[in-house]
C-alpha positions in Angstrom: 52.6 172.5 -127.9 51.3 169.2 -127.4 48.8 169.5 -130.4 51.4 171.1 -133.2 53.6 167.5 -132.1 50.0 165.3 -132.7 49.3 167.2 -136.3 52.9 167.0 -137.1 53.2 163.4 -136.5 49.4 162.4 -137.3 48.7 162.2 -141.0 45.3 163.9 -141.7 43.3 161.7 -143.5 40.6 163.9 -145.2 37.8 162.8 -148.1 39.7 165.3 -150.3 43.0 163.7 -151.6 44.6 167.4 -151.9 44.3 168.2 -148.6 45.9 164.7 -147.5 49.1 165.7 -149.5 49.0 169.2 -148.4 48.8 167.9 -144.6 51.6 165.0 -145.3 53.7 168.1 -147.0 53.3 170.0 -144.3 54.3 167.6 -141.9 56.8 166.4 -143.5 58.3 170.1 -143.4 58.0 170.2 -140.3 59.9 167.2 -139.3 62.7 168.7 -141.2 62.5 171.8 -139.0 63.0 170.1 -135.5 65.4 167.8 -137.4 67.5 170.5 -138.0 66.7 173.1 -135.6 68.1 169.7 -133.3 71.0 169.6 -134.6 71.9 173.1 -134.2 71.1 172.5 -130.5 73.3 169.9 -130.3 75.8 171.6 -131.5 75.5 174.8 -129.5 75.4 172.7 -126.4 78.4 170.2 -127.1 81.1 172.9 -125.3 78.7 172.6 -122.5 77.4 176.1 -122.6 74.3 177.7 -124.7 74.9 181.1 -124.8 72.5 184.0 -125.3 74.3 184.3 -128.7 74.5 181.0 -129.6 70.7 181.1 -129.0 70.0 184.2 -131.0 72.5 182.4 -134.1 70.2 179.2 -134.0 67.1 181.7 -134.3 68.0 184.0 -137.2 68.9 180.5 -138.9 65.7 178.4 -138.3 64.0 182.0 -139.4 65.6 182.6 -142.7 65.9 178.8 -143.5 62.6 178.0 -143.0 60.8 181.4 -143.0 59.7 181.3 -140.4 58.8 184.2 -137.6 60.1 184.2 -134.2 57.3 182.6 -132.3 57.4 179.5 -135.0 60.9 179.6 -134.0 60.6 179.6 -130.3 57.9 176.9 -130.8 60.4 174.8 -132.8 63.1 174.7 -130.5 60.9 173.6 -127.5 59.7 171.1 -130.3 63.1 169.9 -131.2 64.4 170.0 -127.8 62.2 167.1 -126.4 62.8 165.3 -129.6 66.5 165.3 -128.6 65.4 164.3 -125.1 63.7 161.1 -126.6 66.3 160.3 -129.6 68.1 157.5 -129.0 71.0 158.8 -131.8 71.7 161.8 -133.8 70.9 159.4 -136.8 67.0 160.1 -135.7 68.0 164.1 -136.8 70.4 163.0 -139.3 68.1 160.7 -141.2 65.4 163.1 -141.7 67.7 165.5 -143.6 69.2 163.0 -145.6 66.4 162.1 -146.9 65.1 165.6 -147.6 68.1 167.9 -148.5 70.2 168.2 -151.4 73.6 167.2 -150.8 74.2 171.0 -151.8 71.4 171.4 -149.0 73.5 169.3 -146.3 77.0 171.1 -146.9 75.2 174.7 -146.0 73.8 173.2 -142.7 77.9 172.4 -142.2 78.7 175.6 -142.8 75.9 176.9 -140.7 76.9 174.7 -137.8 80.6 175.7 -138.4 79.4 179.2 -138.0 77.7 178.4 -134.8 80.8 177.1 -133.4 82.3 179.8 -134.1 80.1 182.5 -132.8 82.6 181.9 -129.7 85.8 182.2 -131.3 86.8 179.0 -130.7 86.3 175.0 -131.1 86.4 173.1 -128.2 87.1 168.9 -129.3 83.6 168.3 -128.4 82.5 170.8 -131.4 84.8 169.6 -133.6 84.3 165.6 -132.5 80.2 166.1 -133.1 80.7 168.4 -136.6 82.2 165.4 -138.0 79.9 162.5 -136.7 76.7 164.9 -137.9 78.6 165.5 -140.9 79.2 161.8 -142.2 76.2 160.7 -141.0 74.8 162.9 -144.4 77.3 161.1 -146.2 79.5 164.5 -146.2 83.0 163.9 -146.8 86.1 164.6 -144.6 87.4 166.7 -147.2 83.8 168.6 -147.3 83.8 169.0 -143.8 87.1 170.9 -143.7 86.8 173.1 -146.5 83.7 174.4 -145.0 85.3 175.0 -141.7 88.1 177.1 -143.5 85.3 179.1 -145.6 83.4 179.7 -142.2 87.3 180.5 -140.5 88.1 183.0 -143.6 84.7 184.7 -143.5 84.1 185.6 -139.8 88.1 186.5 -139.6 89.4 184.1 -137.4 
């Protein structure tokens, strides 16, 4: 674990300039990855429980947003779960995706969190408290933020 952290964080610096800017692209993908896969686990553990569903939500969405397979994605989570242990804020997170997502981009990982939030049926005020602080922290309007809850509400039934 300890050496995919160092070659995500460690530029390689190689003779060859396209293999710099392959490493620094890969990198920086992966950054996104724990940036959001962080964020998820936030959000699954703001009621103050992380279900085996919740778990199994956060999975299938790190593997079909990112592609990834489900060892990449168990390998991610540990990855993004000591991230959160050092973060000081969820700006640390929240940056990252700003920076690399479409605003398009940022209002499907709303909906994506809403639908995490929902895998219980319900929304506890911590949910709904840290929804909107992750959300305007991308620079997601209020008016955003509830229109994807209701598409989220409408499509699972609730």
């Amino acid at each position: 674990m300890f050496e995919y952290l160092r070659k995500i964080f460690t530029p390689q610096q190689n003779s060859d300039s396209n293999n710099f800017q392959k490493s620094d692209s890969t990198s920086e993908n992966n950054k996104v990855e724990i940036a959001a896969c962080a964020l998820f686990i936030e959000m699954a553990k703001a009621d103050g429980e992380f279900s085996n569903d919740e778990r199994e939500l956060v999975i299938s969405e790190m593997q079909d947003t990112f592609n990834l397979d489900k060892e990449c994605v168990a390998e991610l989570m540990l990855l993004a779960e000591q991230g959160i242990k050092e973060s000081v804020s969820l700006y640390e997170f929240t940056g990252v995706i700003n920076k690399y997502f479409s605003q398009e981009q940022k209002i499907e990982l709303v909906e994506n969190l809403w639908k995490l939030i929902y895998k219980d049926e319900k929304l506890s005020t911590y949910e709904d408290h840290l929804i909107k602080r992750i959300a305007s922290t991308m620079n997601i309007e209020h008016k955003q933020i509830i229109n994807a809850k209701l598409w989220v509400k409408q499509q699972l039934g609730l």
